[in-house]
C-alpha positions as a Markdown table, in Angstrom:
| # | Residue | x | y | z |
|---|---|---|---|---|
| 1 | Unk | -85.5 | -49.0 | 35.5 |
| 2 | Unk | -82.1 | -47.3 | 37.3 |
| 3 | Unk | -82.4 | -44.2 | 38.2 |
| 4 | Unk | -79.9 | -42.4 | 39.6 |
| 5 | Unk | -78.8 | -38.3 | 39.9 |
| 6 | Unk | -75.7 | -36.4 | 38.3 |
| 7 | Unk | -75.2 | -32.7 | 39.2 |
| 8 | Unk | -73.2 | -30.0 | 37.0 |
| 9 | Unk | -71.1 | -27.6 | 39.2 |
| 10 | Unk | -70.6 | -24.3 | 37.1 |
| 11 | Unk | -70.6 | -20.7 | 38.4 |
| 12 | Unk | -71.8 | -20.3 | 34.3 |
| 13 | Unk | -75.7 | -20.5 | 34.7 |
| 14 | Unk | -75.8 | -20.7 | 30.9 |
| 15 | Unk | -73.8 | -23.6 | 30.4 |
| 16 | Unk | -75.1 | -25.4 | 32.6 |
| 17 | Unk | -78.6 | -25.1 | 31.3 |
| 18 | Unk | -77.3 | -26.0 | 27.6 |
| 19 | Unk | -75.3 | -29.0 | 29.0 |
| 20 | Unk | -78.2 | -30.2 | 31.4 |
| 21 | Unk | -81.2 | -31.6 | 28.3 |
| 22 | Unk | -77.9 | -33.0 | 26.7 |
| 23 | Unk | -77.4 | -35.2 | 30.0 |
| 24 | Unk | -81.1 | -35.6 | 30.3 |
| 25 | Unk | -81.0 | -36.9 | 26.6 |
| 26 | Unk | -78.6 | -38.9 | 26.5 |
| 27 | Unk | -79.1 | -40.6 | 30.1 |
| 28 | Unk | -83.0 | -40.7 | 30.5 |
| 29 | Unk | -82.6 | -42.4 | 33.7 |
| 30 | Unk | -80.5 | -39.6 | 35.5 |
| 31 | Unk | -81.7 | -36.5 | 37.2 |
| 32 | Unk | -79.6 | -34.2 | 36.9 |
| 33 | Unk | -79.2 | -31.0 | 39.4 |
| 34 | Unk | -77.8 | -28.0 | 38.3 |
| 35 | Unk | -75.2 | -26.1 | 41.1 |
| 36 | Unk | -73.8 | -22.7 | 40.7 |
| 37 | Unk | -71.3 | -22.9 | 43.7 |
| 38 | Unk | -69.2 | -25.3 | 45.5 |
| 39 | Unk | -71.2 | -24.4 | 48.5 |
| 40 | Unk | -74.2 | -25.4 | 47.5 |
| 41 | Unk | -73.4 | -28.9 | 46.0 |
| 42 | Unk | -71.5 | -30.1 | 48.9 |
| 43 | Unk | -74.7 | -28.4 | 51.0 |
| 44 | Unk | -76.6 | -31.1 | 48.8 |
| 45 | Unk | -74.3 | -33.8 | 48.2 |
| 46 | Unk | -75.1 | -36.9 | 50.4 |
| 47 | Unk | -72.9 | -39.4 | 48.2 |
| 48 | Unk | -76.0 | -39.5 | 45.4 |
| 49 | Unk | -74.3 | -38.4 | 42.5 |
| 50 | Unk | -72.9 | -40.9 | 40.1 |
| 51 | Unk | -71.1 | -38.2 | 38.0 |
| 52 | Unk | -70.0 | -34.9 | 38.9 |
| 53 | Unk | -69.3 | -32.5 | 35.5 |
| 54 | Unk | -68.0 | -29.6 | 37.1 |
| 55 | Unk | -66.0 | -26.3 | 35.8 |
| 56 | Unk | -62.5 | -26.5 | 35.6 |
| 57 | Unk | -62.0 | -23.3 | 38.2 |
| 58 | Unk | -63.8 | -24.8 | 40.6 |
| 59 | Unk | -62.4 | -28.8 | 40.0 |
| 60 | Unk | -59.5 | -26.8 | 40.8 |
| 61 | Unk | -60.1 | -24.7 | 44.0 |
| 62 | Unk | -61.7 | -28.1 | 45.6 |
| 63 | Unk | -59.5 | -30.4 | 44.2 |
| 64 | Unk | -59.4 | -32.4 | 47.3 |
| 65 | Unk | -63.0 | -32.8 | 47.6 |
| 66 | Unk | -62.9 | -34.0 | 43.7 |
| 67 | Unk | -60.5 | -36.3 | 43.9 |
| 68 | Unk | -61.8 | -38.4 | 46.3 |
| 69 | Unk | -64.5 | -39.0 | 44.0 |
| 70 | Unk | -61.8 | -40.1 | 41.1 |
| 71 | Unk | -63.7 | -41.2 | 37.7 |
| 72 | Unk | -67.3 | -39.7 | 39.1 |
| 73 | Unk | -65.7 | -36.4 | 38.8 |
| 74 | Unk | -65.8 | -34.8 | 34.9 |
| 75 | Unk | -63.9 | -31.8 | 34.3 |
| 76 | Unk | -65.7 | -29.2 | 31.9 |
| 77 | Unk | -62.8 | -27.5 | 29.9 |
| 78 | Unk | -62.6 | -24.8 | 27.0 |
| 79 | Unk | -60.8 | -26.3 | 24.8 |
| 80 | Unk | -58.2 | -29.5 | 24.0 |
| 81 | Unk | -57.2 | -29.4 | 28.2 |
| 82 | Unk | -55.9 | -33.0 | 29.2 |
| 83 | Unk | -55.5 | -33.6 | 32.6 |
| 84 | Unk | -53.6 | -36.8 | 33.2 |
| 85 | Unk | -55.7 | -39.4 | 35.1 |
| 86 | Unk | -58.9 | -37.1 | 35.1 |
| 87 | Unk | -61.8 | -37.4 | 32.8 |
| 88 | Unk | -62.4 | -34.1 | 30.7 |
| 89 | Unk | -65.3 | -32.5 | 28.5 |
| 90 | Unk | -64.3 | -30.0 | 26.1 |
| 91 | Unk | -67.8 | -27.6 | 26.6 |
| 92 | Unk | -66.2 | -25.4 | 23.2 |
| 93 | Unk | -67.1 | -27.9 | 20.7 |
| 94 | Unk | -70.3 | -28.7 | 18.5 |
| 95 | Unk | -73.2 | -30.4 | 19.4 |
| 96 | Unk | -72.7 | -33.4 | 17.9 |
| 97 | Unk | -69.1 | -33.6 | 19.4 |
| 98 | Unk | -70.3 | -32.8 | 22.3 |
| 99 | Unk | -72.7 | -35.8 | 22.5 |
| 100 | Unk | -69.9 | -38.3 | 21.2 |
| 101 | Unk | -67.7 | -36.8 | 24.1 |
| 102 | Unk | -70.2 | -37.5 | 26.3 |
| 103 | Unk | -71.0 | -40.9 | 25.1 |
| 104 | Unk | -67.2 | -41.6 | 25.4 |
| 105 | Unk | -66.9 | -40.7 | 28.6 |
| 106 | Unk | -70.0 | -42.4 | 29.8 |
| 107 | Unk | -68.3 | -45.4 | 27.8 |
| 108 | Unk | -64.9 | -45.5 | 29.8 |
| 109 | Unk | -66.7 | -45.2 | 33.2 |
| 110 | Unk | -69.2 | -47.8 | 32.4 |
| 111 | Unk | -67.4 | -50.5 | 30.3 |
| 112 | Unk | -69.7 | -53.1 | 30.9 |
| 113 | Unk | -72.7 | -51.3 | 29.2 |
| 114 | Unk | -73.1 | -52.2 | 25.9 |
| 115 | Unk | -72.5 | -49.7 | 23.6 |
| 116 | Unk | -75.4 | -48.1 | 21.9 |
| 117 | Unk | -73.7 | -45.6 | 19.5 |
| 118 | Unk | -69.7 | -46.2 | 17.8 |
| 119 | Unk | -67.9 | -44.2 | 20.2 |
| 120 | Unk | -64.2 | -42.5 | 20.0 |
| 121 | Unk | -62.2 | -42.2 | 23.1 |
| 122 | Unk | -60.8 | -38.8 | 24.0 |
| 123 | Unk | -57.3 | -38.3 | 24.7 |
| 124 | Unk | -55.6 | -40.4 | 27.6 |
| 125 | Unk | -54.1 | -37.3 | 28.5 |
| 126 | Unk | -50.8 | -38.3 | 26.9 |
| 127 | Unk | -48.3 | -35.4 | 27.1 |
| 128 | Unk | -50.8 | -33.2 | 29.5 |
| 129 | Unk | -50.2 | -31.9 | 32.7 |
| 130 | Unk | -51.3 | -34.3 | 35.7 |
| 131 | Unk | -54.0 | -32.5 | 38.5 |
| 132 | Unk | -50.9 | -31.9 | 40.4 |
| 133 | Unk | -49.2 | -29.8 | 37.7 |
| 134 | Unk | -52.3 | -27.9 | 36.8 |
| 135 | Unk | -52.3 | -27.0 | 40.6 |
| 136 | Unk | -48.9 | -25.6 | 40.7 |
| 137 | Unk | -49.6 | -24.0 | 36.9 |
| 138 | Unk | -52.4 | -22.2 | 38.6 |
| 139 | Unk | -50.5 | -20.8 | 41.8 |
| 140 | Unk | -47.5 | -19.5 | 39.5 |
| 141 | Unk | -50.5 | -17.4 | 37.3 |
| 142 | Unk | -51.7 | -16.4 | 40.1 |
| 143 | Unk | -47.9 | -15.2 | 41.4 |
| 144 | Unk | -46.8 | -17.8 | 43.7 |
| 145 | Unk | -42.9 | -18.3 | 44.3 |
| 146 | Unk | -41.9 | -22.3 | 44.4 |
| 147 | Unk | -41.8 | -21.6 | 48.2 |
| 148 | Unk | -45.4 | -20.5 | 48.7 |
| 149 | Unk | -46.5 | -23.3 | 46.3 |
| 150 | Unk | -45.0 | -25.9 | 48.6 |
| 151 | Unk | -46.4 | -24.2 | 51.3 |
| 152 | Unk | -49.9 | -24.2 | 50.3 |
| 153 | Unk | -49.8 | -28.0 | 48.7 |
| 154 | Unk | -48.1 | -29.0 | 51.2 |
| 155 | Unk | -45.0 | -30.8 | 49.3 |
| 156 | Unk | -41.6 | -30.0 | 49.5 |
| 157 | Unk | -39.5 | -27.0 | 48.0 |
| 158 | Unk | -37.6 | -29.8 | 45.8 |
| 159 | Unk | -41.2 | -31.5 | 44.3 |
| 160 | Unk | -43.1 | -28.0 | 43.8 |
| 161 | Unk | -39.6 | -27.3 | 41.4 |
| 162 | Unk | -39.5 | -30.1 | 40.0 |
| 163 | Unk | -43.1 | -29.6 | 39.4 |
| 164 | Unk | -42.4 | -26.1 | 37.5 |
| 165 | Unk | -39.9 | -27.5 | 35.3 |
| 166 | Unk | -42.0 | -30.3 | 34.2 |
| 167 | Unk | -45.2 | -27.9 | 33.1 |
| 168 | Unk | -42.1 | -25.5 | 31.3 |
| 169 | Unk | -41.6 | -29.0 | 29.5 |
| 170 | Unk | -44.7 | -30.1 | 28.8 |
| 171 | Unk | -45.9 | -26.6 | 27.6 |
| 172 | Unk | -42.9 | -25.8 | 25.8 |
| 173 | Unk | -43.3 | -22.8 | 27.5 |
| 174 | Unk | -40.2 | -20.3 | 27.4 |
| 175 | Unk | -41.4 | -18.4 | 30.3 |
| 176 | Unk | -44.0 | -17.8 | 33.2 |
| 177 | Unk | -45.9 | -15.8 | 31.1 |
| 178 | Unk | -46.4 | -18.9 | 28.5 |
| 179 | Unk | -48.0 | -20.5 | 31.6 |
| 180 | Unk | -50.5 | -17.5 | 32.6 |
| 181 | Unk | -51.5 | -17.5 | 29.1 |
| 182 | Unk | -52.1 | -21.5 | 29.1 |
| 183 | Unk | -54.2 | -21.5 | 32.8 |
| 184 | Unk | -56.0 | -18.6 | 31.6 |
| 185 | Unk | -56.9 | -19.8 | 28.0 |
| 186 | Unk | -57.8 | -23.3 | 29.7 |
| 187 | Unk | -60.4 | -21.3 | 32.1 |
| 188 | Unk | -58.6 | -22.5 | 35.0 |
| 189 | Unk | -58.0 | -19.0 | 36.7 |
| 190 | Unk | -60.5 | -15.9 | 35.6 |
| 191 | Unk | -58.2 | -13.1 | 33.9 |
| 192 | Unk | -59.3 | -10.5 | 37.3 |
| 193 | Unk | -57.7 | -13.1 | 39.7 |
| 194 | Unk | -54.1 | -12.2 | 37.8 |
């Protein structure tokens, strides 16, 4: 029998513990380690973990560590955020949608399993803000001018603009406040690090 080892990267000791007997559950063959920092899991992390469900916060603040582990990487969200091209798990659901989430996910990354259960697909992300955008969206919250965002992405002035005006379209948003309120309801930024 496969065995292999998944780790959950949440600051949120609590959800980590509820998500951690669903993994178990639903992958018997999986261990799966529990991280409460960044530090610690790359302290750990020898290139052993198949999947990586970590808090949207810190997906964010190590972006560059993530992406090189594109489609191993999930992103645990509160709420409907869709991330173009990244894999999300809505943590504010039931249960049961939970586990069908899950399944789904598990699904896409592993197409040639057969499927055990009838499984939905989440969102492709269709009409949400790519990891690029949610960067930017989170350096404007966090008071950023388009010059500092370039800067610190290291992009030009142009591309972190154009960047801006594509989240005010994709938001709808009418202002940067309609952003702060998006990154914060998303739990990308904590309300203290306005």
């Amino acid at each position: 029998m496969p065995h292999f080892e998944i780790a959950i990267v949440d600051s949120n000791i609590l959800a980590a513990l509820g998500l951690q007997p669903l993994l178990t559950d639903l992958i018997p063959v999986a261990e799966v380690h529990i991280f409460i920092s960044f530090d610690e899991l790359q302290a750990a992390d020898q290139g052993q973990f198949v999947h990586y469900f970590v808090a949207s916060r810190l997906y964010f603040e190590h972006a560059a560590y993530f992406r090189e582990k594109t489609r191993r990487a999930i992103v645990l969200v509160n709420g409907d955020l869709q991330i173009a091209g990244v894999p999300t798990l809505n943590v504010c659901q039931s249960e049961q949608a939970l586990v069908k989430s899950i399944l789904a996910i598990r699904r896409q990354g592993h197409p040639h399993e057969a499927p055990h259960h009838p499984v939905s697909h989440p969102s492709s992300g269709i009409g949400g803000l790519s990891l690029r955008e949610v960067e930017v969206a989170i350096l404007l919250a966090k008071g950023y001018i388009n010059k500092e965002i370039a800067d610190q992405l290291h992009i030009s002035l142009t591309t972190a603009i154009t960047h801006r005006k594509n989240i005010m379209e994709k938001l709808h948003a009418r202002s940067l406040a309609d952003i702060i309120l998006y990154v914060v309801m998303n739990g990308l930024i904590d309300v203290g690090e306005l």
